[in-house]
DSSP file (Angstrom, degrees, kcal/mol; ACC not computed):
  #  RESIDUE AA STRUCTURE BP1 BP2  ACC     N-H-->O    O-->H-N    N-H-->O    O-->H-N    TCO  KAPPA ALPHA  PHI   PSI    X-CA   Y-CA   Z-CA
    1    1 A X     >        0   0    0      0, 0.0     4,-2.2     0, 0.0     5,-0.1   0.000 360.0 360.0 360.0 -31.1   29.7   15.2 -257.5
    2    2 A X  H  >  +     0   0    0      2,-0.2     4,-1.7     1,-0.2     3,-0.2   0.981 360.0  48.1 -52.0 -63.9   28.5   13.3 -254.7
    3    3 A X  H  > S+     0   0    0      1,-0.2     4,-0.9     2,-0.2     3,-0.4   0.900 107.7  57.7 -24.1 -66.9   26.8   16.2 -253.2
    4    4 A X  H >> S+     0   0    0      1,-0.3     4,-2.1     2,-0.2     3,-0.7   0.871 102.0  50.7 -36.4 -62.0   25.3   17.0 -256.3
    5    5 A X  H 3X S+     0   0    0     -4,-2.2     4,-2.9     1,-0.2    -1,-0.3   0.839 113.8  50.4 -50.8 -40.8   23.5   13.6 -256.9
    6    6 A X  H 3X S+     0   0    0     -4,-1.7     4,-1.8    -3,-0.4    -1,-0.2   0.649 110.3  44.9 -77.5  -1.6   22.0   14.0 -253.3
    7    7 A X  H <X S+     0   0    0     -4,-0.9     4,-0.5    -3,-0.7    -2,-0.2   0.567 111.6  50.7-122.7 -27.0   20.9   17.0 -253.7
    8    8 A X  H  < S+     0   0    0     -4,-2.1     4,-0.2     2,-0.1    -2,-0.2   0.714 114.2  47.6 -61.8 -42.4   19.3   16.3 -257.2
    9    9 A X  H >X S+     0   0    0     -4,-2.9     3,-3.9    -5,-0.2     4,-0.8   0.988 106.8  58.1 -38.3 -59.4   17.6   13.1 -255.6
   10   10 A X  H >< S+     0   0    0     -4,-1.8     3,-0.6     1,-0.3    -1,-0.2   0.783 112.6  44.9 -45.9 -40.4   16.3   15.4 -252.5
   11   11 A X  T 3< S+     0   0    0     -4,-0.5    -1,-0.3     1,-0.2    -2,-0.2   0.221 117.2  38.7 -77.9   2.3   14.7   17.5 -255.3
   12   12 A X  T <4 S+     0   0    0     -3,-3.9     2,-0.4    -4,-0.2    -1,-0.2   0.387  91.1  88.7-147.7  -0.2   13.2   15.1 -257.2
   13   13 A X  S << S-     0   0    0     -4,-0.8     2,-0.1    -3,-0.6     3,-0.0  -0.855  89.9-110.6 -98.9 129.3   11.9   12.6 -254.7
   14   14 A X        -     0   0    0     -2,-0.4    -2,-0.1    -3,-0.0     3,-0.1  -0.457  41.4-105.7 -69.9 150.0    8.2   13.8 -253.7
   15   15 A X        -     0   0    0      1,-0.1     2,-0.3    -2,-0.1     4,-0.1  -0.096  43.6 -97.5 -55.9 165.0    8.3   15.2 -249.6
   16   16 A X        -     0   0    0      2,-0.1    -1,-0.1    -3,-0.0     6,-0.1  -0.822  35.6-107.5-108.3 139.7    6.8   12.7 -247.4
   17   17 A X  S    S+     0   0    0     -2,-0.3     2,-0.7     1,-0.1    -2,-0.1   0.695 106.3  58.0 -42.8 -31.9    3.1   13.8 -246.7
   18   18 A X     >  -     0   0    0      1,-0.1     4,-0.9     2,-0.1     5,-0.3  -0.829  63.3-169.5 -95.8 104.8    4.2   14.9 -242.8
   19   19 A X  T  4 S+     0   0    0     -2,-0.7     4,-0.3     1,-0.2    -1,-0.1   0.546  84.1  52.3 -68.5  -6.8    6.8   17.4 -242.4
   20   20 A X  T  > S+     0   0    0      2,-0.1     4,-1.2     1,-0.1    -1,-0.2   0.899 111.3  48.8 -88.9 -48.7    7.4   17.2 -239.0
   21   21 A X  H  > S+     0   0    0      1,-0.2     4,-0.8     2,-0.2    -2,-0.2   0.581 108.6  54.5 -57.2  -9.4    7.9   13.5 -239.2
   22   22 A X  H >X S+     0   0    0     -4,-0.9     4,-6.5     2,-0.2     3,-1.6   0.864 102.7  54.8 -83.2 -47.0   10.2   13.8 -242.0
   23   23 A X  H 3> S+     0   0    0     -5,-0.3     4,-3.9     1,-0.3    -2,-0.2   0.922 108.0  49.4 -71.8 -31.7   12.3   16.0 -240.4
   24   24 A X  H 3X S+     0   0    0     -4,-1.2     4,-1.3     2,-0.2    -1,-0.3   0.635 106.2  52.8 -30.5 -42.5   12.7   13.7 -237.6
   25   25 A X  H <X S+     0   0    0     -3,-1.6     4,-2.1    -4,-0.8     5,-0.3   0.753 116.8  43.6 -86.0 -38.8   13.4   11.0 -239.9
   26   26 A X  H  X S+     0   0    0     -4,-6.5     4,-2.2     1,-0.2     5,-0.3   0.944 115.7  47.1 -59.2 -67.3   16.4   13.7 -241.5
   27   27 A X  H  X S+     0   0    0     -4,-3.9     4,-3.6     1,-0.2     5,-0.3   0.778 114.5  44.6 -42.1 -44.5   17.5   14.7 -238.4
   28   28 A X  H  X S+     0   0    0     -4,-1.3     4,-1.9     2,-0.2    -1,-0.2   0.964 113.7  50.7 -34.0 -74.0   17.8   10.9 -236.9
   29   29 A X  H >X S+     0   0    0     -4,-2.1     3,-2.5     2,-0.3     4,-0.6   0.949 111.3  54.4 -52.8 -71.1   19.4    9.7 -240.2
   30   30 A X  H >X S+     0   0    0     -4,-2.2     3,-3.1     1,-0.3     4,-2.1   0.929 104.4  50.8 -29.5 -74.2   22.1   12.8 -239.7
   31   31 A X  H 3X S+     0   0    0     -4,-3.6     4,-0.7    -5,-0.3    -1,-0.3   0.848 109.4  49.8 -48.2 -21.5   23.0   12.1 -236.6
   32   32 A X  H << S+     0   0    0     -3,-2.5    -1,-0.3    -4,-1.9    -2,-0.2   0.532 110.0  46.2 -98.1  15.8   23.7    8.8 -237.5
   33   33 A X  H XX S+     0   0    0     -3,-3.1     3,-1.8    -4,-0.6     4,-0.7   0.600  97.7  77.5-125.1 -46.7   25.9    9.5 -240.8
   34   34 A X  H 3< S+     0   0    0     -4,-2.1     3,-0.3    -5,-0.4    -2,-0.2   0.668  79.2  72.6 -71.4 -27.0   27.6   11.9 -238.6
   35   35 A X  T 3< S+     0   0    0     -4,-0.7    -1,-0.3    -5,-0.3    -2,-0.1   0.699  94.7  51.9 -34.2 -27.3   29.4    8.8 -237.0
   36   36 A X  T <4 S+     0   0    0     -3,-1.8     2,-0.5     1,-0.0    -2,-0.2   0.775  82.7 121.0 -94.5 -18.8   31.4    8.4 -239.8
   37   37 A X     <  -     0   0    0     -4,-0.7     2,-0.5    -3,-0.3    10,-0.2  -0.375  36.7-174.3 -72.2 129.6   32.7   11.3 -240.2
   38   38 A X  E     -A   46   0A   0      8,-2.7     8,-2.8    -2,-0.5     2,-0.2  -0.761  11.8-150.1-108.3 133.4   35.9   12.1 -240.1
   39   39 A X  E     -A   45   0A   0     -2,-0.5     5,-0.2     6,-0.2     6,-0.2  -0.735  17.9-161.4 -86.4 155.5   38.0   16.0 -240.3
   40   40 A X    >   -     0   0    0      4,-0.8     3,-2.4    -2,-0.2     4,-0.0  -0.814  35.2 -89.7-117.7 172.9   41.2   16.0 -241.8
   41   41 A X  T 3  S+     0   0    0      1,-0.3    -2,-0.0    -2,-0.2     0, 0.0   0.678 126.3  52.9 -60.8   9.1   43.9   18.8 -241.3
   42   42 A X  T 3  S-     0   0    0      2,-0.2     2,-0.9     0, 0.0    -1,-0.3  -0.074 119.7-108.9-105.3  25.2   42.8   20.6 -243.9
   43   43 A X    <   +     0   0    0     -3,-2.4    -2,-0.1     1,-0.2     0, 0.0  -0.019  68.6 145.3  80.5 -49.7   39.3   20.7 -242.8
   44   44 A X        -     0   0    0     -2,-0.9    -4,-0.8    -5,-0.2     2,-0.6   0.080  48.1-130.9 -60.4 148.6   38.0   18.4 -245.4
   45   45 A X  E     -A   39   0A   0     -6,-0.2     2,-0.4    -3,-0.1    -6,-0.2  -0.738  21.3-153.3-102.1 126.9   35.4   16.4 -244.1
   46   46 A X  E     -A   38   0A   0     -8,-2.8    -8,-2.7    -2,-0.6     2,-0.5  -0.830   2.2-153.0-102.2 142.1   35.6   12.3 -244.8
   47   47 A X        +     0   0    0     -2,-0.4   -10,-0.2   -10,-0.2     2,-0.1  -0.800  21.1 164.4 -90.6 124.9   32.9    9.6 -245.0
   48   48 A X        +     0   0    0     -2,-0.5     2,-0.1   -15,-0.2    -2,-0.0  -0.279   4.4 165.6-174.4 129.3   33.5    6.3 -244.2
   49   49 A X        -     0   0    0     -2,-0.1     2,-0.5     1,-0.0   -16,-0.0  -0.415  26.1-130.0-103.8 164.4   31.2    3.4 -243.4
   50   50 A X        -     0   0    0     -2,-0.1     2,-0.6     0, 0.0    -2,-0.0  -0.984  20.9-151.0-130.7 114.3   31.6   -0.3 -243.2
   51   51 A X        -     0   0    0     -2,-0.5     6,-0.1     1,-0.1     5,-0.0  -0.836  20.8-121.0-122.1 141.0   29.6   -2.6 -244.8
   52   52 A X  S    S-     0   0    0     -2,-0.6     2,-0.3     4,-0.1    -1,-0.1   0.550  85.4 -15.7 -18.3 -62.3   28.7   -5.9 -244.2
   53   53 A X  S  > S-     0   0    0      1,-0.2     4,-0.7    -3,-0.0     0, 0.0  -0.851  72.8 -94.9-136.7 163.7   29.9   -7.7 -247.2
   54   54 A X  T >4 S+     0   0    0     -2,-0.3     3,-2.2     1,-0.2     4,-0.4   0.993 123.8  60.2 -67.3 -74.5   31.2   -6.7 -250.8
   55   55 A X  T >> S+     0   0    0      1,-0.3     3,-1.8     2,-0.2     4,-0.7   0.654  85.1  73.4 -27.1 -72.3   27.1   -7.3 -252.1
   56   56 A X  H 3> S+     0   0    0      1,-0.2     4,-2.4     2,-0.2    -1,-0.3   0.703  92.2  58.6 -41.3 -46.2   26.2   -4.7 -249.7
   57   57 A X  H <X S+     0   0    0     -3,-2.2     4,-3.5    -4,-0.7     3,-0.5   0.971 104.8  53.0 -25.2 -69.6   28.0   -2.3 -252.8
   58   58 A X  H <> S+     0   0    0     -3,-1.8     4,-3.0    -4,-0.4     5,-0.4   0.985 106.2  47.1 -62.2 -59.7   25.7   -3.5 -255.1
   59   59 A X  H  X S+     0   0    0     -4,-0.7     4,-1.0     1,-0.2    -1,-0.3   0.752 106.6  54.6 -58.6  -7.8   22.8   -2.8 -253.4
   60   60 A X  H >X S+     0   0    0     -4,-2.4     4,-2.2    -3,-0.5     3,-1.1   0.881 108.7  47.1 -39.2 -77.7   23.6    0.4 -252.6
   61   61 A X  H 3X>S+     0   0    0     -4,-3.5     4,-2.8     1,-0.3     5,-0.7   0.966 117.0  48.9 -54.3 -38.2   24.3    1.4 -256.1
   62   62 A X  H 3X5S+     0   0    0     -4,-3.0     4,-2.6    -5,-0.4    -1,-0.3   0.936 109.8  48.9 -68.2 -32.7   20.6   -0.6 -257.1
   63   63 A X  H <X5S+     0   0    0     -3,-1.1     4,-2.6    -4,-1.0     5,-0.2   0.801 114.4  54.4 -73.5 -50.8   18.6    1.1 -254.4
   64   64 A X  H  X5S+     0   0    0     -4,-2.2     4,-2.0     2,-0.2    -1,-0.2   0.819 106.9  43.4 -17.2 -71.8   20.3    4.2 -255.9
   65   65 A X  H  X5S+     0   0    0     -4,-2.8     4,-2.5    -5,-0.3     5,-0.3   0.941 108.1  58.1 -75.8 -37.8   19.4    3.8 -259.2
   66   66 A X  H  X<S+     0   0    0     -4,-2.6     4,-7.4    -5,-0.7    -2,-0.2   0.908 106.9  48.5 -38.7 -54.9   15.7    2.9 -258.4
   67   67 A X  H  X S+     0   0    0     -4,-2.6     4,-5.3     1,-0.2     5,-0.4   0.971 116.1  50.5 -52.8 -52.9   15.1    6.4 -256.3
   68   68 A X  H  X>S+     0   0    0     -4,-2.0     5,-1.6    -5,-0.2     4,-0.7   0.864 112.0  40.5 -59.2 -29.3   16.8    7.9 -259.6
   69   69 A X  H ><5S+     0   0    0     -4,-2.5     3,-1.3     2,-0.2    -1,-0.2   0.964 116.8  56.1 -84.5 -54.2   14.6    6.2 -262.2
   70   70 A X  H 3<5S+     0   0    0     -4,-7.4    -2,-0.2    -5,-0.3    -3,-0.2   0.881 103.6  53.2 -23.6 -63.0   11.6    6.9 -259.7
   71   71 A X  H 3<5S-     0   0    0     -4,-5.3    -1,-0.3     1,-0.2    -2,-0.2   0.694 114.6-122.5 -78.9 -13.0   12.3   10.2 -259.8
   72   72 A X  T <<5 +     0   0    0     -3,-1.3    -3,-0.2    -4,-0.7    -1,-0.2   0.493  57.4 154.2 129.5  22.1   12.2   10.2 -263.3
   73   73 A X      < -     0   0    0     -5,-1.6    -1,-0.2     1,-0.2     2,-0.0  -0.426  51.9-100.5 -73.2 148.1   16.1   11.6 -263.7
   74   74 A X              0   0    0      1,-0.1    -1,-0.2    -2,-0.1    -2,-0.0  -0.098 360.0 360.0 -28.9 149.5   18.1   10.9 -266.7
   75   75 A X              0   0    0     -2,-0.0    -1,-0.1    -6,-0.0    -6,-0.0   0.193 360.0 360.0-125.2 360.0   20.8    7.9 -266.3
């Protein structure tokens, strides 16, 4: 479901005007998400990040919704 939601954002959030710089900005951002991952014996791949404080949660999820109402998505 996770997937899904990012993958509706990516689509629904306009491209940033430079495409070389964007991809830069993906690739960066990967590589740095790709710290947290973890494989388990079954393959399956785990996330898992540490955040500052319990608030950091909410803001997540508000930052979250914002991009989604931006993009004009059904809540």
């Amino acid at each position: 479901m996770l997937a899904s939601a990012f993958g509706f954002l990516a689509e629904l959030v306009p491209q940033a005007g430079n495409p070389e710089e964007a991809k830069k900005t993906t690739d960066r951002l990967k590589e740095q998400l790709a710290e947290c991952l973890e494989k388990d014996e079954q393959g399956n791949v785990k996330m898992t990040i540490t955040l500052p404080d319990p608030a950091m949660l909410s803001t997540m999820a508000e930052s979250l919704a914002r991009l989604v109402s931006f993009a004009g998505a059904p809540r």
